[in-house]
Predicted model as a PDB file, atoms N, CA, C, CB and O in Angstrom, pLDDT in the B-factor column:
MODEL        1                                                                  
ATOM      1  N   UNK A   1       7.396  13.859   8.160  1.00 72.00           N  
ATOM      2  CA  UNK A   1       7.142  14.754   7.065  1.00 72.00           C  
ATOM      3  C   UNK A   1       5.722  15.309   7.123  1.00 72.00           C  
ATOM      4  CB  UNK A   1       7.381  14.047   5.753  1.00 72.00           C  
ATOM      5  O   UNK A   1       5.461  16.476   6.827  1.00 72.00           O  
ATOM      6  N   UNK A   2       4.781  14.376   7.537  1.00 75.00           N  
ATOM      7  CA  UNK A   2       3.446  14.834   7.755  1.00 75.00           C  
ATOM      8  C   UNK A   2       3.508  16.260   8.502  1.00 75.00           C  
ATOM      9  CB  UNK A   2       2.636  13.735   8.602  1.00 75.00           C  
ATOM     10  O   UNK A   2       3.203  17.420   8.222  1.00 75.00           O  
ATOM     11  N   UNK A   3       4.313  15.257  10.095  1.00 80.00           N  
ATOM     12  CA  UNK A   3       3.982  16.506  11.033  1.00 80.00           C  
ATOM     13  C   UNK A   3       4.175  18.114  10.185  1.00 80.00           C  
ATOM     14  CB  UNK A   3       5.187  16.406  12.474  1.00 80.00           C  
ATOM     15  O   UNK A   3       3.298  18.958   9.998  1.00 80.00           O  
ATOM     16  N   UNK A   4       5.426  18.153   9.837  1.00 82.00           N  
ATOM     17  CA  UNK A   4       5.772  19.132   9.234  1.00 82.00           C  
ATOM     18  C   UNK A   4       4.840  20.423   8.519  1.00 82.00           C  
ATOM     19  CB  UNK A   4       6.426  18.520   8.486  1.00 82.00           C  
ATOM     20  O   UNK A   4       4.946  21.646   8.606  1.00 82.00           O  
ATOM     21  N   UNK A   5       4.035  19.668   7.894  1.00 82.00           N  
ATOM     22  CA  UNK A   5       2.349  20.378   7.368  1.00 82.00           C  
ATOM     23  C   UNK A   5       1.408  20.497   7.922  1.00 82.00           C  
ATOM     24  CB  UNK A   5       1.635  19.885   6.497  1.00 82.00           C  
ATOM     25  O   UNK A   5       0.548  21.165   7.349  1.00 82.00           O  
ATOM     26  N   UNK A   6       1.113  19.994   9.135  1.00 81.00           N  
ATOM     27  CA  UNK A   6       0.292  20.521   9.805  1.00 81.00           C  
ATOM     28  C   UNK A   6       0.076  21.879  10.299  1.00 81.00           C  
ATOM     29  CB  UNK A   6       0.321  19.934  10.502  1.00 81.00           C  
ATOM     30  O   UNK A   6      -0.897  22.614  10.128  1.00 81.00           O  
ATOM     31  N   UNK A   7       1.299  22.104  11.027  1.00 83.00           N  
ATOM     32  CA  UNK A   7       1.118  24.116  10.922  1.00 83.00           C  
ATOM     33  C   UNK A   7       1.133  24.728   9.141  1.00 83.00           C  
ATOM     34  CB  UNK A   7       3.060  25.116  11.906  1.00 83.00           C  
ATOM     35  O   UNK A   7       0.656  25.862   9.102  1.00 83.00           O  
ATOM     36  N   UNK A   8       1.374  24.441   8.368  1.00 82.00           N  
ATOM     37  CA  UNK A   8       0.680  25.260   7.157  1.00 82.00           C  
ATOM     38  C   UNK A   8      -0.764  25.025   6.963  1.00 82.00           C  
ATOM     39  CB  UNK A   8       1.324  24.912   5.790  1.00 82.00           C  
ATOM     40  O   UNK A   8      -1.486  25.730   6.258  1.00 82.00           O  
ATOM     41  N   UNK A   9      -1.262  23.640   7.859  1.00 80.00           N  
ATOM     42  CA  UNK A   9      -2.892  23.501   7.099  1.00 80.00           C  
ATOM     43  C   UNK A   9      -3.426  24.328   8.588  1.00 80.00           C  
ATOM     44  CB  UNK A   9      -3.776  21.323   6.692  1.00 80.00           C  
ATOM     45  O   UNK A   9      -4.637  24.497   8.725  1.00 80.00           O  
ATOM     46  N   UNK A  10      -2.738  24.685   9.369  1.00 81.00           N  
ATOM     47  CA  UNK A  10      -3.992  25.298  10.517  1.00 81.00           C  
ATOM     48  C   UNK A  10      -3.556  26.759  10.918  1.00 81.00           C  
ATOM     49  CB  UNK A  10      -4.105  24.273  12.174  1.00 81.00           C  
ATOM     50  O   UNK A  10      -3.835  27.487  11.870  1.00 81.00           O  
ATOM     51  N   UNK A  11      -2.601  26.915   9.581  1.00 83.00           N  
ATOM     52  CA  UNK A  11      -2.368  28.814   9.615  1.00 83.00           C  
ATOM     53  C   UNK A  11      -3.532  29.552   9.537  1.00 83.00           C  
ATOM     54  CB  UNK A  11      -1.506  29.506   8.288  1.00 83.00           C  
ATOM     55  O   UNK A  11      -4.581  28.961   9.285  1.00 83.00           O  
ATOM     56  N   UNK A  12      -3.522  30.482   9.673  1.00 84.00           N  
ATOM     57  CA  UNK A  12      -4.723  31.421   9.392  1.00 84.00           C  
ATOM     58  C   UNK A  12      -3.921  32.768   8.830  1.00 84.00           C  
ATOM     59  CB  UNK A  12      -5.752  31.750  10.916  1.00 84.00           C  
ATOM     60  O   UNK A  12      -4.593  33.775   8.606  1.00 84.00           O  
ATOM     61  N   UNK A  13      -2.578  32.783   8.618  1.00 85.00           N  
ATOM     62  CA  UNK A  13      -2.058  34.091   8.009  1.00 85.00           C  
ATOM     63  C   UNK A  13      -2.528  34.760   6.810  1.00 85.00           C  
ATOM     64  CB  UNK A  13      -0.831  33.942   7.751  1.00 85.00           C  
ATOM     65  O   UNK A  13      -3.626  34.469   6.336  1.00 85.00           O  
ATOM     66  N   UNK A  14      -1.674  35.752   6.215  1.00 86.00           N  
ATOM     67  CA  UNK A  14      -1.105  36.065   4.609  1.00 86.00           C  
ATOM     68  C   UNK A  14      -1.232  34.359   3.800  1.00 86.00           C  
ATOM     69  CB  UNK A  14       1.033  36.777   4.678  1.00 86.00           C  
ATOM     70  O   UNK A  14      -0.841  33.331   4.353  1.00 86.00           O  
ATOM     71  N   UNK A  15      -1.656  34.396   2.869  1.00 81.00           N  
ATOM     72  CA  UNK A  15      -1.553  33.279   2.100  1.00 81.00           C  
ATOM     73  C   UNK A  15      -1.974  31.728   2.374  1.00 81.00           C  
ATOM     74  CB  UNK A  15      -0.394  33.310   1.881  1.00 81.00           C  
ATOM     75  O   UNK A  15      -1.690  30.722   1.725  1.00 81.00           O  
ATOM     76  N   UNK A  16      -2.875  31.905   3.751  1.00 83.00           N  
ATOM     77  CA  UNK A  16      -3.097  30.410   4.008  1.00 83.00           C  
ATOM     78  C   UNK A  16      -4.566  29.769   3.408  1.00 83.00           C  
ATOM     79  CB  UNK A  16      -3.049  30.207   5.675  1.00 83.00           C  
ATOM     80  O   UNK A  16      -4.984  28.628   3.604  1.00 83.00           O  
ATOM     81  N   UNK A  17      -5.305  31.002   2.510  1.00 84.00           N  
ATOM     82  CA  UNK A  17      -6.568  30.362   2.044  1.00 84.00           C  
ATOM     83  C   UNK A  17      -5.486  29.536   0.359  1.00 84.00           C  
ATOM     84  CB  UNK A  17      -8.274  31.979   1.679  1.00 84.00           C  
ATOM     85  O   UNK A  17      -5.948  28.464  -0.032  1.00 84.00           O  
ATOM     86  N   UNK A  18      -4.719  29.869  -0.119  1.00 84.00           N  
ATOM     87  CA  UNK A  18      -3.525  29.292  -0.568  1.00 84.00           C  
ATOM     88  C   UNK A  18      -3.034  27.833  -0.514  1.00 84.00           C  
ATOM     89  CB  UNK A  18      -2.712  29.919  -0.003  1.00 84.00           C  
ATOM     90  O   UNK A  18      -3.148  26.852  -1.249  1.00 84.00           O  
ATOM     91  N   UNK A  19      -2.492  28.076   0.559  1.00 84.00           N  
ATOM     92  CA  UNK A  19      -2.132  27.005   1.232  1.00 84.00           C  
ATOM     93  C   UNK A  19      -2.163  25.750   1.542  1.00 84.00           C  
ATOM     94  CB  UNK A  19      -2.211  27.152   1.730  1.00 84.00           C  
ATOM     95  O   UNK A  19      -1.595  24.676   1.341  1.00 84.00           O  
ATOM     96  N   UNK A  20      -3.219  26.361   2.229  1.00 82.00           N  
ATOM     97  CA  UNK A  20      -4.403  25.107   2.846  1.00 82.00           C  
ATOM     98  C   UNK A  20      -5.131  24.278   1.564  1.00 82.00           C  
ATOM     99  CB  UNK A  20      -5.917  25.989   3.849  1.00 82.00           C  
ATOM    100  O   UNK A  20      -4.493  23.305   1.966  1.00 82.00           O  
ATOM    101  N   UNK A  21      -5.398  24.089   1.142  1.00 85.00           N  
ATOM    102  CA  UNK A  21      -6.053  23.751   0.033  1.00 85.00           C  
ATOM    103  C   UNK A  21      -4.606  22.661  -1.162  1.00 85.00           C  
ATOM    104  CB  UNK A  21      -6.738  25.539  -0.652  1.00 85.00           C  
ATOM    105  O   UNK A  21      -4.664  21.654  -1.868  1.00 85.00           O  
ATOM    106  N   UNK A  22      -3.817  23.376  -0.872  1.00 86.00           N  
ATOM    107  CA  UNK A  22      -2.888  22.831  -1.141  1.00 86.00           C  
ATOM    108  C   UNK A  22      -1.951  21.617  -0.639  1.00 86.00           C  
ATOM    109  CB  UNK A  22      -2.517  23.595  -1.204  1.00 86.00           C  
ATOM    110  O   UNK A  22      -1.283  20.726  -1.165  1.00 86.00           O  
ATOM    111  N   UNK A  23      -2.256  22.054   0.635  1.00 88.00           N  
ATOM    112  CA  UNK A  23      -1.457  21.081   1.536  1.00 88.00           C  
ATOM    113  C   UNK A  23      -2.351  19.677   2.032  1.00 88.00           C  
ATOM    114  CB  UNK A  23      -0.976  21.987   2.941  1.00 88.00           C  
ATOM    115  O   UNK A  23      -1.836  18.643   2.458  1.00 88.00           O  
ATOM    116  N   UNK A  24      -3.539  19.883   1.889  1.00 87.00           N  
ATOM    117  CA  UNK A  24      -4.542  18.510   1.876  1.00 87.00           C  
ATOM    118  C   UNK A  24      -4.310  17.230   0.989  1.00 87.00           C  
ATOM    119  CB  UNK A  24      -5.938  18.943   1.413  1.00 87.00           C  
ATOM    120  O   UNK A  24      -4.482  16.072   1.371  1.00 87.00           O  
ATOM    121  N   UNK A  25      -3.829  17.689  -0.437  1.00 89.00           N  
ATOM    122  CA  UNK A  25      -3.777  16.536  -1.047  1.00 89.00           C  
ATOM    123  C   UNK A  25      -2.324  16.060  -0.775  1.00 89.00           C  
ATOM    124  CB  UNK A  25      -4.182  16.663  -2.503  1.00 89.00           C  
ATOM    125  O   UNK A  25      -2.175  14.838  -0.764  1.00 89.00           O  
ATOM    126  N   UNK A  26      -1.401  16.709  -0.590  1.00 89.00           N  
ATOM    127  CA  UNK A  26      -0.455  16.882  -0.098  1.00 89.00           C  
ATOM    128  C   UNK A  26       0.002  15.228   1.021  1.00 89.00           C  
ATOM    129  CB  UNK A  26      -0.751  18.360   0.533  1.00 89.00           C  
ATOM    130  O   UNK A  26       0.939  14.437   0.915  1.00 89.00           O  
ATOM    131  N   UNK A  27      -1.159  15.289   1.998  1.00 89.00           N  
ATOM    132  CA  UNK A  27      -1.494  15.111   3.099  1.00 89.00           C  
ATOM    133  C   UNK A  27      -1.442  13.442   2.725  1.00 89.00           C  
ATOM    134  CB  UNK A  27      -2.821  15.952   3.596  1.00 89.00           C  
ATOM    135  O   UNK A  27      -0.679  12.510   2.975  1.00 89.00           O  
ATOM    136  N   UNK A  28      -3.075  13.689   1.763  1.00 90.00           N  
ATOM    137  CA  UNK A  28      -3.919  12.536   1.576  1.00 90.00           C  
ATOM    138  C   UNK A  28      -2.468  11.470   0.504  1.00 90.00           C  
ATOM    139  CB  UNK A  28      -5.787  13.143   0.551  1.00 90.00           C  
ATOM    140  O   UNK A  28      -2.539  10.241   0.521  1.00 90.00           O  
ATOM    141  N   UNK A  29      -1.634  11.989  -0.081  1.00 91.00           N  
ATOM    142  CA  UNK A  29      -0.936  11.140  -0.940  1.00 91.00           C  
ATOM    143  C   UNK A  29      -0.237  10.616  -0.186  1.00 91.00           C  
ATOM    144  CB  UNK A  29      -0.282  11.598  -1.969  1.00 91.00           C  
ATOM    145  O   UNK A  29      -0.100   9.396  -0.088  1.00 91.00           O  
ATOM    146  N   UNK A  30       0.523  11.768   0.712  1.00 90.00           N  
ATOM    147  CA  UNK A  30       1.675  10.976   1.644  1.00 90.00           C  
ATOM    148  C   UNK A  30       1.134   9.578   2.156  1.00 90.00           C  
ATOM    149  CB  UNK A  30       2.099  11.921   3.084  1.00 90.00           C  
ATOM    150  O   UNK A  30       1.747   8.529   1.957  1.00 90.00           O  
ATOM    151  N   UNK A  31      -0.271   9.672   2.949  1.00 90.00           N  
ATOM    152  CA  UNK A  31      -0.910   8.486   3.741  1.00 90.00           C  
ATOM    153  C   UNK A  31      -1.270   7.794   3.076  1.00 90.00           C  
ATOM    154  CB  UNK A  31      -1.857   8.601   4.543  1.00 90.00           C  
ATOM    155  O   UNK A  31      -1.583   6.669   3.464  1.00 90.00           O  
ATOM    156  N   UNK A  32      -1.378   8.162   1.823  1.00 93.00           N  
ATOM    157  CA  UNK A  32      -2.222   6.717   0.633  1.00 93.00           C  
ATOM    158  C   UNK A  32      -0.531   6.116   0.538  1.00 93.00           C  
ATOM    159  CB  UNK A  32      -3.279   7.442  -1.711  1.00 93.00           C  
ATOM    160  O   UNK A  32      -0.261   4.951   0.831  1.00 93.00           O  
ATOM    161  N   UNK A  33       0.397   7.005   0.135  1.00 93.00           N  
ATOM    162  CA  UNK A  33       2.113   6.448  -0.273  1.00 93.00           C  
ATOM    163  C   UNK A  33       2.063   5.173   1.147  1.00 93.00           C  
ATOM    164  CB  UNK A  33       3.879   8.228   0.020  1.00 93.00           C  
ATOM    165  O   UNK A  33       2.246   3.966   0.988  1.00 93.00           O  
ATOM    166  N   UNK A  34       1.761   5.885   2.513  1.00 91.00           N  
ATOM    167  CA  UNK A  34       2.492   5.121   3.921  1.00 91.00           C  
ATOM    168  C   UNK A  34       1.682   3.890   3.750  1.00 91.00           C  
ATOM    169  CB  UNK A  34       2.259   5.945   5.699  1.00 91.00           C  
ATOM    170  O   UNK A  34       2.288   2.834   3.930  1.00 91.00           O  
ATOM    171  N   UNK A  35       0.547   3.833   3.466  1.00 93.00           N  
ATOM    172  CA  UNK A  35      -0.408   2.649   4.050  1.00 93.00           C  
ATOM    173  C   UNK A  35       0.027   1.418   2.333  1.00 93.00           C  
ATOM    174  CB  UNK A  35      -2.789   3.448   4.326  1.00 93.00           C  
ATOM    175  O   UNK A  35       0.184   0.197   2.351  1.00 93.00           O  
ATOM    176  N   UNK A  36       0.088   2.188   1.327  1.00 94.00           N  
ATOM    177  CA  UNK A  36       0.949   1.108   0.297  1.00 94.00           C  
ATOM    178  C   UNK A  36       2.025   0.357   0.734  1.00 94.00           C  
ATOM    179  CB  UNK A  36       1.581   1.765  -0.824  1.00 94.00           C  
ATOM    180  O   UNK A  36       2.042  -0.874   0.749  1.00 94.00           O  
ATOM    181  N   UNK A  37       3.115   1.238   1.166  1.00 94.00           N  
ATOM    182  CA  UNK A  37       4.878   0.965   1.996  1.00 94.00           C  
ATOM    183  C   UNK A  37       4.843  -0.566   2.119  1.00 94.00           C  
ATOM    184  CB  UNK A  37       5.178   1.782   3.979  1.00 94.00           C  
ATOM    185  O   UNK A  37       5.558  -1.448   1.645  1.00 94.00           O  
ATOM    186  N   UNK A  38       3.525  -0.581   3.097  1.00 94.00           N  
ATOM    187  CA  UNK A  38       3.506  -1.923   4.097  1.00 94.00           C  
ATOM    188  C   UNK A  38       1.894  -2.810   3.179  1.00 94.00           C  
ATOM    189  CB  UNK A  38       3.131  -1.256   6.413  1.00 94.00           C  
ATOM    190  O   UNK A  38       1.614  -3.984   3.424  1.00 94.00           O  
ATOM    191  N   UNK A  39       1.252  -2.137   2.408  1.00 95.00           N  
ATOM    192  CA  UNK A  39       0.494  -3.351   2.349  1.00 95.00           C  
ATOM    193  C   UNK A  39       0.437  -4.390   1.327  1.00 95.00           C  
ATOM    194  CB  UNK A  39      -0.592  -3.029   2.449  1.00 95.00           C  
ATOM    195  O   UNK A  39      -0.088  -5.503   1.319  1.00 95.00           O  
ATOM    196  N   UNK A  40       1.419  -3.444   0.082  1.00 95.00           N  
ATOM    197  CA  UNK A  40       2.194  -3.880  -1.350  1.00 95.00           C  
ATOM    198  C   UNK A  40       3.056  -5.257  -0.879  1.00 95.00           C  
ATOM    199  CB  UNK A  40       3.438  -2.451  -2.015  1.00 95.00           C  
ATOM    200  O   UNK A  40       2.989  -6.283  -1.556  1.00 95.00           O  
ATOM    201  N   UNK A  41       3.769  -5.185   0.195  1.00 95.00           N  
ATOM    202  CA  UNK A  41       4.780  -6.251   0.069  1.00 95.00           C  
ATOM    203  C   UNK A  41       3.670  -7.266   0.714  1.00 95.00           C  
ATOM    204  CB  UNK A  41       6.430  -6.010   0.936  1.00 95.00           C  
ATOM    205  O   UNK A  41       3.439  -8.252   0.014  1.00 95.00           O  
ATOM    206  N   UNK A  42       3.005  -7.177   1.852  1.00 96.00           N  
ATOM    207  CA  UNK A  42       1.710  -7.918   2.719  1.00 96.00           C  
ATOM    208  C   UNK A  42       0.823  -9.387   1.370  1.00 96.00           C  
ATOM    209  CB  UNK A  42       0.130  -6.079   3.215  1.00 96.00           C  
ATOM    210  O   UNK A  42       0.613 -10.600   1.377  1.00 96.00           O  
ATOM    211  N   UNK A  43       0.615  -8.294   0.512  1.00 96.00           N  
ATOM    212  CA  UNK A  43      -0.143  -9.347  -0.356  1.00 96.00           C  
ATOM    213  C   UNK A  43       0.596  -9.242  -1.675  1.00 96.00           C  
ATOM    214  CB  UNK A  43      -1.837  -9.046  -0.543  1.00 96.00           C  
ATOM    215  O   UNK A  43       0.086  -8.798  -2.704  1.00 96.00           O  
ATOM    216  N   UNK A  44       2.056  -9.762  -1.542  1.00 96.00           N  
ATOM    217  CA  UNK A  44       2.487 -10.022  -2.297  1.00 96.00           C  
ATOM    218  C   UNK A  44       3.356 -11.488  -1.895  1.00 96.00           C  
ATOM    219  CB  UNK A  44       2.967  -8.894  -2.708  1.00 96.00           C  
ATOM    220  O   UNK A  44       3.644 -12.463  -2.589  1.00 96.00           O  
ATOM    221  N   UNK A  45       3.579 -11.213  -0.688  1.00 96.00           N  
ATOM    222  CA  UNK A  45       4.036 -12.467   0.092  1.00 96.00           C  
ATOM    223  C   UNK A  45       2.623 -13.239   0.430  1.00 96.00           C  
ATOM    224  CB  UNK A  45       4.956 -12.030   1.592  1.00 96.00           C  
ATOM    225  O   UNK A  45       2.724 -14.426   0.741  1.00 96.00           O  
ATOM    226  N   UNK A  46       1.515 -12.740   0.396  1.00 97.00           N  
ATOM    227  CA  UNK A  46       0.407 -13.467   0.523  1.00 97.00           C  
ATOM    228  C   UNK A  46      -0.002 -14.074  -0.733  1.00 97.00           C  
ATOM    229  CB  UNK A  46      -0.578 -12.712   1.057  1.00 97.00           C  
ATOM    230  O   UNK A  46      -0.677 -15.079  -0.510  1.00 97.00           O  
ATOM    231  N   UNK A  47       0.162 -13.825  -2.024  1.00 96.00           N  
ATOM    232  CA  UNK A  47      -0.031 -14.253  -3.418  1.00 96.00           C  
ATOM    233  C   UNK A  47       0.612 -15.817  -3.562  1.00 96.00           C  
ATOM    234  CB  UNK A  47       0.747 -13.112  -4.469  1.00 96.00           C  
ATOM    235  O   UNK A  47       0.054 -16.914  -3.589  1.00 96.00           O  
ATOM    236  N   UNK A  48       2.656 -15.251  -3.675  1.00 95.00           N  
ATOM    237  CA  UNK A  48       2.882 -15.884  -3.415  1.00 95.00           C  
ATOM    238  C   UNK A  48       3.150 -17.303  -2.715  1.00 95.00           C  
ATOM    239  CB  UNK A  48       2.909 -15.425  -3.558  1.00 95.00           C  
ATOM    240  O   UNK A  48       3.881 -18.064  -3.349  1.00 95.00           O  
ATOM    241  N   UNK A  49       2.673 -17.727  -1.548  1.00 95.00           N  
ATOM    242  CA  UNK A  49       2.566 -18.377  -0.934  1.00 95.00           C  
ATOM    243  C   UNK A  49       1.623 -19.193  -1.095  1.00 95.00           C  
ATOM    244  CB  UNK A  49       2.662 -17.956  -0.192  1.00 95.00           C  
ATOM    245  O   UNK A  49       1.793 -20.403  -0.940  1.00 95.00           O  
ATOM    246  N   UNK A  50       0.281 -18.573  -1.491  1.00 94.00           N  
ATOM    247  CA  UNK A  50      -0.957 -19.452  -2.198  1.00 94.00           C  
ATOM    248  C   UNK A  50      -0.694 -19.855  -2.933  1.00 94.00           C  
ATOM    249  CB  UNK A  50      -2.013 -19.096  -2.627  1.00 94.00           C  
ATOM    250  O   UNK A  50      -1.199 -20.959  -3.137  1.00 94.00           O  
ATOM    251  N   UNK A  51       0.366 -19.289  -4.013  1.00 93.00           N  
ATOM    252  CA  UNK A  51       0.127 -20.106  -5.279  1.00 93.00           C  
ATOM    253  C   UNK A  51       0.798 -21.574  -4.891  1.00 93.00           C  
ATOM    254  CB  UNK A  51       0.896 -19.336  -6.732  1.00 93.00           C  
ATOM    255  O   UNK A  51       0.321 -22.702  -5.018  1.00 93.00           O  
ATOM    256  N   UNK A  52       2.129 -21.126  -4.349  1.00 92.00           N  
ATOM    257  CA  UNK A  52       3.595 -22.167  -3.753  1.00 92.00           C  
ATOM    258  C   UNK A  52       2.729 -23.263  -2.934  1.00 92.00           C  
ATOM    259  CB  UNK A  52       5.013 -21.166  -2.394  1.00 92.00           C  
ATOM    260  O   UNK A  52       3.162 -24.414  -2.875  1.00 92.00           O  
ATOM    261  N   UNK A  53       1.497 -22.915  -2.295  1.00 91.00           N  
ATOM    262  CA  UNK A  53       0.309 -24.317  -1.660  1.00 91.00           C  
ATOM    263  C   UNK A  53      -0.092 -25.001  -2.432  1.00 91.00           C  
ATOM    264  CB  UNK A  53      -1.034 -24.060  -1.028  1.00 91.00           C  
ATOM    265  O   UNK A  53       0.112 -26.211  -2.519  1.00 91.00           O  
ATOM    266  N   UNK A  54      -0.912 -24.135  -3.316  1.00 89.00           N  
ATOM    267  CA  UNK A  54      -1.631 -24.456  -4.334  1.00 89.00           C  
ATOM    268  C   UNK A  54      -1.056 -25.622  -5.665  1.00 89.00           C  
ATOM    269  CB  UNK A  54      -1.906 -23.109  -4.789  1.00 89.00           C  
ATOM    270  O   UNK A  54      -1.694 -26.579  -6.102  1.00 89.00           O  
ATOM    271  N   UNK A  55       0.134 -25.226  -6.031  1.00 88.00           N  
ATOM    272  CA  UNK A  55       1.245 -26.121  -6.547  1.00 88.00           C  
ATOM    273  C   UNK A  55       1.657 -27.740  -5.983  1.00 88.00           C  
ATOM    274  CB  UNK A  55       2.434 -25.263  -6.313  1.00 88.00           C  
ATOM    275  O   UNK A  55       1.780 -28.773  -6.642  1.00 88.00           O  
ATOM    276  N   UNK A  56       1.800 -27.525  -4.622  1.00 86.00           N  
ATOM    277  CA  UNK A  56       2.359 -28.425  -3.724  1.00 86.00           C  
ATOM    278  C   UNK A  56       1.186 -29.140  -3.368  1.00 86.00           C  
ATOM    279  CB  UNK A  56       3.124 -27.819  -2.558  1.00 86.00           C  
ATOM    280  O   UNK A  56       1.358 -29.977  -2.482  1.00 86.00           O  
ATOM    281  N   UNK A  57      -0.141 -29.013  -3.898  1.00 82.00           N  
ATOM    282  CA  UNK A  57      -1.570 -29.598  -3.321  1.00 82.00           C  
ATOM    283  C   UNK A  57      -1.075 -30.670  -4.888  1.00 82.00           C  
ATOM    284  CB  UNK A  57      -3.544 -28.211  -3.207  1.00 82.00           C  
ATOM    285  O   UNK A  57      -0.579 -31.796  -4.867  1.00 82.00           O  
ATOM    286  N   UNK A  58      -1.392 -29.916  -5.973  1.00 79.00           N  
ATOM    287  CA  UNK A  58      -1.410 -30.456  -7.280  1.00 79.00           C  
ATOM    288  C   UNK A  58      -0.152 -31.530  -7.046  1.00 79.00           C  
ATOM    289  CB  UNK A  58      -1.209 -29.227  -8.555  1.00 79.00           C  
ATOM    290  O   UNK A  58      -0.673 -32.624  -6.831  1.00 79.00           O  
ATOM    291  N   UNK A  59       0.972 -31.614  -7.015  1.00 77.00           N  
ATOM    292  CA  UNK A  59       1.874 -32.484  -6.687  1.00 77.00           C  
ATOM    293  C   UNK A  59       1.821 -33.460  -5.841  1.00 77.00           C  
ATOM    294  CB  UNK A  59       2.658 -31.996  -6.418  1.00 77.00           C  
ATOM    295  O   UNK A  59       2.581 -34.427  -5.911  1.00 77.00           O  
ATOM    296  N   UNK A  60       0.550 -33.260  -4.583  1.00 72.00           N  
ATOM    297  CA  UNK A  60       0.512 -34.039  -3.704  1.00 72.00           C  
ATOM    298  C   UNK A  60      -0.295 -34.756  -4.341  1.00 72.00           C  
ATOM    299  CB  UNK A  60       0.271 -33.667  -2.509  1.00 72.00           C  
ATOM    300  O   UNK A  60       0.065 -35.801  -3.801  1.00 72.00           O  
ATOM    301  N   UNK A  61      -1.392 -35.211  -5.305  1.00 66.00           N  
ATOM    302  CA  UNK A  61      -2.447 -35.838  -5.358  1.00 66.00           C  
ATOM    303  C   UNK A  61      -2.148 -36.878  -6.872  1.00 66.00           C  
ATOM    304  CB  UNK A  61      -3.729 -34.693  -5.318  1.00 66.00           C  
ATOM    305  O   UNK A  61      -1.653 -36.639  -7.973  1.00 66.00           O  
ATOM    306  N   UNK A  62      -2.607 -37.823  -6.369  1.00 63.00           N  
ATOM    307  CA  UNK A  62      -2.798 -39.099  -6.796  1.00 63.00           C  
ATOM    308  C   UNK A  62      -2.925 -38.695  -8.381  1.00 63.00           C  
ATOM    309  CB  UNK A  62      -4.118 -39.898  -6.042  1.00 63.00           C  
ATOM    310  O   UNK A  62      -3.880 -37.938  -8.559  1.00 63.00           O  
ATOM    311  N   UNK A  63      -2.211 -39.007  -9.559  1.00 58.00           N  
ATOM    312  CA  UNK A  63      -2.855 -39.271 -11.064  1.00 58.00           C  
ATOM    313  C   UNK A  63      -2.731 -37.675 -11.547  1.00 58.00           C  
ATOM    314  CB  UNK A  63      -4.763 -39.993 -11.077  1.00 58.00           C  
ATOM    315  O   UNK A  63      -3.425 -37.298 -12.492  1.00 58.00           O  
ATOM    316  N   UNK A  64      -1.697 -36.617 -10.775  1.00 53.00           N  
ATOM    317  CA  UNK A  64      -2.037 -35.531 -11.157  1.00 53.00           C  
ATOM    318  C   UNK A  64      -0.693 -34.852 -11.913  1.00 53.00           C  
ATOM    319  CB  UNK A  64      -2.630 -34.833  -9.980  1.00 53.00           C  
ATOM    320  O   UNK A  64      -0.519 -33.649 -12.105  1.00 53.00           O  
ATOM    321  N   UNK A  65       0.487 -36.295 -12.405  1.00 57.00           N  
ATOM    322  CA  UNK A  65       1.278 -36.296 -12.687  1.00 57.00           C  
ATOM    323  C   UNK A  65       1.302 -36.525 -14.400  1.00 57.00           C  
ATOM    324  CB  UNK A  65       1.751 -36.959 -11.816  1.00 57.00           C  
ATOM    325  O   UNK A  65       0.455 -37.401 -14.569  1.00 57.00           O  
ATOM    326  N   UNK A  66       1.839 -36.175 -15.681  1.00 59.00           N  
ATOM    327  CA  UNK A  66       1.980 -36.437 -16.676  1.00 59.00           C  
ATOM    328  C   UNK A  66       2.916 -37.726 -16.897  1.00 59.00           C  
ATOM    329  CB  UNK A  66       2.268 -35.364 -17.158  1.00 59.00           C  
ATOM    330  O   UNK A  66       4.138 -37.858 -16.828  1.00 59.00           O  
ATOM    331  N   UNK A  67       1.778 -38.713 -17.217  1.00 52.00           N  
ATOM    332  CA  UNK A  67       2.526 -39.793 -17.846  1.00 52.00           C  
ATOM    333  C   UNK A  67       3.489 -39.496 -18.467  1.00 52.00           C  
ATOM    334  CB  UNK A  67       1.931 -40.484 -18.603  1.00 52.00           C  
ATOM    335  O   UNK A  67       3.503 -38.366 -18.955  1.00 52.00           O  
ATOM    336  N   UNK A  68       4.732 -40.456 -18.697  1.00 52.00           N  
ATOM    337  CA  UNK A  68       5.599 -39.971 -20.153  1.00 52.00           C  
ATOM    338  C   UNK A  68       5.234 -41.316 -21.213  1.00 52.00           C  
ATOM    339  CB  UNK A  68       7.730 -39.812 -19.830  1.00 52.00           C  
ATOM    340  O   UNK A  68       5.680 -41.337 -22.360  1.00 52.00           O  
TER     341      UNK A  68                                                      
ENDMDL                                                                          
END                                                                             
């Protein structure tokens, strides 16, 4: 989809002072959207997992259990 905009941002026709200007943020969202895709789930499985240690530390240790 990117590729796709690249010939509107390096027109020089009718309407490309238009254009161009337009098609930058265009650009910049798509790549802010791509680099989220993959880094949203990254440290979310990374959250997770600390906490799921972090839990399993507390369980492991001596006196860290509620009397009844």
């Amino acid at each position: 989809m990117v590729l796709a905009l690249i010939p509107v941002l390096w027109s020089d026709g009718r309407g490309a002072e238009v254009m161009g200007p337009m098609v930058l943020p265009v650009i910049g969202g798509m790549m802010a959207d791509f680099v989220s895709l993959f880094s949203v789930p990254v440290f979310f499985a990374w959250f997770w997992e600390w906490r799921l240690r972090r839990t399993s530390r507390r369980q492991e240790t001596p006196g860290a259990e509620i009397a009844p």
